[in-house]
C-alpha positions as CSV (number, residue, x, y, z in Angstrom):
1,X,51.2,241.7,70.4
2,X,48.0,241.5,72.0
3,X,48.0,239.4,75.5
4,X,45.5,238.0,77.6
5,X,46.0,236.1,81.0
6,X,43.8,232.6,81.6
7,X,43.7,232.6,85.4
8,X,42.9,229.3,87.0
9,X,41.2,228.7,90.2
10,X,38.5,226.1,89.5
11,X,40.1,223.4,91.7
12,X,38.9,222.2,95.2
13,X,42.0,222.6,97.2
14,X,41.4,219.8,99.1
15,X,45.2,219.1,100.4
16,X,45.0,222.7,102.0
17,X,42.1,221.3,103.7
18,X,40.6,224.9,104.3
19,X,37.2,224.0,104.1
20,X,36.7,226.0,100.6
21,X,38.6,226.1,97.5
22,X,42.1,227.6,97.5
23,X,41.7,230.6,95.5
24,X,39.1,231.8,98.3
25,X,41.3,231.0,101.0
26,X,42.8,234.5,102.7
27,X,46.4,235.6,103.0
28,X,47.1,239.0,104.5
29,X,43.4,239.7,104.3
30,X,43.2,239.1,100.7
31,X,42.3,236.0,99.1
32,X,44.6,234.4,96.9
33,X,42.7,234.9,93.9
34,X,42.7,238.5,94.5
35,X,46.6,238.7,94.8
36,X,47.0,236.7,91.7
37,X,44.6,238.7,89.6
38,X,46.3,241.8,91.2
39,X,50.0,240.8,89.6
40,X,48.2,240.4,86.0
41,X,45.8,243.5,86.0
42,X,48.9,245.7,87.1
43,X,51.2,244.2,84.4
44,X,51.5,246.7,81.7
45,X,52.1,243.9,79.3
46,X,49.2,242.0,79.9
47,X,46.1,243.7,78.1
48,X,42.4,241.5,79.2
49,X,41.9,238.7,82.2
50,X,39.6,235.9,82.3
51,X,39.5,234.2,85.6
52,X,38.0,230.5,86.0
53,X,36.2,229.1,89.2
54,X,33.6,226.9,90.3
55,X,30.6,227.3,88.9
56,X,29.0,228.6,92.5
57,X,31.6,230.8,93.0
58,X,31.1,233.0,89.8
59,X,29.3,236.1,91.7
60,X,31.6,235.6,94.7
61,X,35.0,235.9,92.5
62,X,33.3,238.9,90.6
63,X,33.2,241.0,93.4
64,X,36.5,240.6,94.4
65,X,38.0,241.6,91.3
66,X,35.8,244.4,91.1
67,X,37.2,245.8,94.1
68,X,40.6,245.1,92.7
69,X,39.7,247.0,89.3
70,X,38.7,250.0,91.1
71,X,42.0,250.3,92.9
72,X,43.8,250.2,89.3
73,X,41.7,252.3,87.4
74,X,44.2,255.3,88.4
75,X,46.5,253.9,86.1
76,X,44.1,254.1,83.1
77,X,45.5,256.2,80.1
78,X,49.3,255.9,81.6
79,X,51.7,254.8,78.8
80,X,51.4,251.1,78.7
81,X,48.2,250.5,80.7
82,X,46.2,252.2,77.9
83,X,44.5,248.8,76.7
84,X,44.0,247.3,79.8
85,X,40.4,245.8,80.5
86,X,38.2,247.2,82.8
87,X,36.8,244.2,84.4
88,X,38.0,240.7,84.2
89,X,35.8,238.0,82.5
90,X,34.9,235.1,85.2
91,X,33.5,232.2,83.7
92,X,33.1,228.7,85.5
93,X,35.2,225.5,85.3
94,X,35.1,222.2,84.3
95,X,35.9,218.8,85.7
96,X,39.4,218.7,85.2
97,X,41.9,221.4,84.9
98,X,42.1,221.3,81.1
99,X,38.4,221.6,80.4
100,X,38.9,224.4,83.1
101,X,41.6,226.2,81.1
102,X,39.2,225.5,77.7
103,X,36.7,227.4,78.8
104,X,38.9,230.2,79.8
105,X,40.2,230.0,76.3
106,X,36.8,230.5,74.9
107,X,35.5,233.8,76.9
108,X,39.2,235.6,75.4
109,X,38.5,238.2,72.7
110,X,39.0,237.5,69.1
111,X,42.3,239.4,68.5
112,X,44.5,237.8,71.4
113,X,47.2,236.7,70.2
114,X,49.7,235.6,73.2
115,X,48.0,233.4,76.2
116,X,49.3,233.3,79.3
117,X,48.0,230.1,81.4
118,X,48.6,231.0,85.1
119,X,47.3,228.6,88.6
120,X,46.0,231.3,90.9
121,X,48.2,228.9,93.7
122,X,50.7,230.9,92.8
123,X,49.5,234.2,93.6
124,X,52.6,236.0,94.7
125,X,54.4,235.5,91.0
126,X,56.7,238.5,90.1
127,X,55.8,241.0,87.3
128,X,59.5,240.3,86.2
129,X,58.7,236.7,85.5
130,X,55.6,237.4,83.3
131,X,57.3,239.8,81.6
132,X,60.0,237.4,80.6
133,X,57.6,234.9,79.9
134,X,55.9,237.7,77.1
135,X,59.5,238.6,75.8
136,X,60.1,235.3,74.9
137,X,57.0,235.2,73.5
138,X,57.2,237.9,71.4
139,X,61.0,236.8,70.8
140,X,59.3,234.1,68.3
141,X,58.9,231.4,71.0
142,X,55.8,229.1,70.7
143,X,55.0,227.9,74.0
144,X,57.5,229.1,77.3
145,X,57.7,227.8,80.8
146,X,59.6,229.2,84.0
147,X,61.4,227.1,85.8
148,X,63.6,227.1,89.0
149,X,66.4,224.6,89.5
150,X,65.6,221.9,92.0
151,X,67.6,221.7,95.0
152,X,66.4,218.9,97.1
153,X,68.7,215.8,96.6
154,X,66.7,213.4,94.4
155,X,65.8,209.2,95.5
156,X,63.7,206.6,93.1
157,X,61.8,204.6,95.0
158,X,60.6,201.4,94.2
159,X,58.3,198.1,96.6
160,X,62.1,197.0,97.5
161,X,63.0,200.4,98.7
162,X,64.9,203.5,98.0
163,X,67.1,203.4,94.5
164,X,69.3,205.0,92.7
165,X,70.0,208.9,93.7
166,X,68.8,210.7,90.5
167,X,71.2,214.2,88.8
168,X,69.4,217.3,89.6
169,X,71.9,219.0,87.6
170,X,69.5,218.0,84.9
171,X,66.1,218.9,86.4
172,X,64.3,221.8,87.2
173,X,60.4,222.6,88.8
174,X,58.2,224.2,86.1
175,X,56.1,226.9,87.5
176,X,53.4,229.3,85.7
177,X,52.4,231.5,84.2
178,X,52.9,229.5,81.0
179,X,52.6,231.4,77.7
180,X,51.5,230.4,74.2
181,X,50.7,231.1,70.8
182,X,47.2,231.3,70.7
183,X,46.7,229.3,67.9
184,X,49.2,226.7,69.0
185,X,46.9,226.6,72.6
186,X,43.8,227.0,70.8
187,X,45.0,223.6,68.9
188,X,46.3,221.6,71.5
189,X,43.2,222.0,73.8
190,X,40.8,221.5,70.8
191,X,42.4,217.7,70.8
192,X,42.8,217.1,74.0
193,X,39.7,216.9,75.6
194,X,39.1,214.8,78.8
195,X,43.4,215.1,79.7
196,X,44.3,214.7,82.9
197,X,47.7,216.8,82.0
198,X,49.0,218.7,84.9
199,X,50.0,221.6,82.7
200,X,49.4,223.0,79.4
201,X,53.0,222.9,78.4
202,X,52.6,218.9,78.6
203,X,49.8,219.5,75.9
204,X,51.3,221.9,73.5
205,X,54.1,218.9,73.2
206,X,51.6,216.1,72.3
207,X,51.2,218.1,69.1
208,X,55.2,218.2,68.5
209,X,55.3,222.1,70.0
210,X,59.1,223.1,71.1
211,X,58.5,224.7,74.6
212,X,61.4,227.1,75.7
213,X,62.5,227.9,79.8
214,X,63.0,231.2,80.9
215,X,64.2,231.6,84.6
216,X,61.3,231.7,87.8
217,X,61.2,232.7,90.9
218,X,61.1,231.1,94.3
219,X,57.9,233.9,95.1
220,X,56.2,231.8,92.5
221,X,55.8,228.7,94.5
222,X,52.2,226.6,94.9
223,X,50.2,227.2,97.9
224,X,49.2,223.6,98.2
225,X,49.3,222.2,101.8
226,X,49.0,224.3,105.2
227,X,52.4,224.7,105.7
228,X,52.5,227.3,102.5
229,X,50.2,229.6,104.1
230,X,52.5,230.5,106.4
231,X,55.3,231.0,103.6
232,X,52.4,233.3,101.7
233,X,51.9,235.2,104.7
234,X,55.6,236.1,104.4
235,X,55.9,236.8,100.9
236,X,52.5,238.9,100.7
237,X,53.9,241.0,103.4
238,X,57.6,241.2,101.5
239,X,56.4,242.3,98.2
């Protein structure tokens, strides 16, 4: 089946107070956008890329990944990698991160059948995990999230205080890249418009959609506040 990857990077970033938005923002001299878009345009399973950014950021993010395509088109005409697009589509975002992810929707080609949803914060996500993602996917799965089990011990908190520890055992993080049906997506985003959801997942079940798990990783974590730069450092160097 024919898969596409929605990168999205239209967001300020204003908890990693950097000064720019986060996808600009350089690990191991490489932005994070590059590094995400990297994981996807390498992935023999993943045929076309559309990245979205702020709108005055368009030309900016279209040179990096221009750079980025040249260092992969080696792997053109190699079993698997025969479909892969030459140069990603960037297209700018909206006001909220599901008008955002819309548009993204919009600049795919035609015959795209699986969508993958991925927040270029998490730039240093495995090939392994996008490639169970797609299994499941092609398995007969609607809509699939990764997820890692949460570790932390767990408090409500309420104006009187702390309550009640909550059961992990129950709960996991949900991480991306999320993958759908492209119709089911296509639906889902073409009611939602104006959401403040967090996720596409958390659309897809407005509309009644079953989404299935598959397993994460911990390399798949957010870059959100400064502390995490540090962490990416780590990982960029690692993988």
């Amino acid at each position: 089946m024919i898969v596409a990857a929605v990168l999205v990077a239209a967001g300020s970033g204003s908890r990693l107070a950097a000064g720019m938005p986060k996808a600009f923002v350089e690990v191991s001299d490489r932005t994070l956008l590059e590094h995400a878009a990297e994981r996807f345009l390498s992935h023999p399973a993943v045929r076309d890329v559309v990245v979205v950014v702020p709108a005055e950021l368009v030309d900016p993010a279209t040179a990096q990944l221009a750079e980025i395509v040249d260092g992969y088109k080696k792997l053109r005409g190699r079993p698997g990698f025969e479909g892969l697009s030459d140069m990603p589509s960037v297209v700018p975002g909206g006001s909220t991160r599901q008008e955002s992810v819309f548009r993204g929707l919009t600049a795919l080609a035609e015959d795209v059948e699986l969508v993958l949803v991925h927040d270029v914060a998490r730039a240093f996500v495995p090939a392994a995990v996008i490639g169970r993602v797609v299994d499941a996917l092609e398995a007969g799965a609607d809509a699939v999230v990764p997820t890692v089990p949460v570790t932390d011990t767990l408090r409500s908190v309420g104006p009187d205080g702390l309550g009640p520890t909550v059961d992990r055992a129950g709960l996991v993080a949900v991480q991306t890249p999320q993958g759908f049906r492209r119709p089911v997506l296509d639906a889902a985003h073409s009611s939602a418009a104006g959401s403040s959801a967090t996720d596409d997942a958390s659309l897809v079940e407005s509309d009644d959609v079953r989404v299935v798990a598959v397993p994460g990783a911990s390399e798949a974590f957010k870059v959100t506040v400064p502390l995490d730069l540090a962490l990416a450092e780590v990982v960029a160097n690692r993988v």
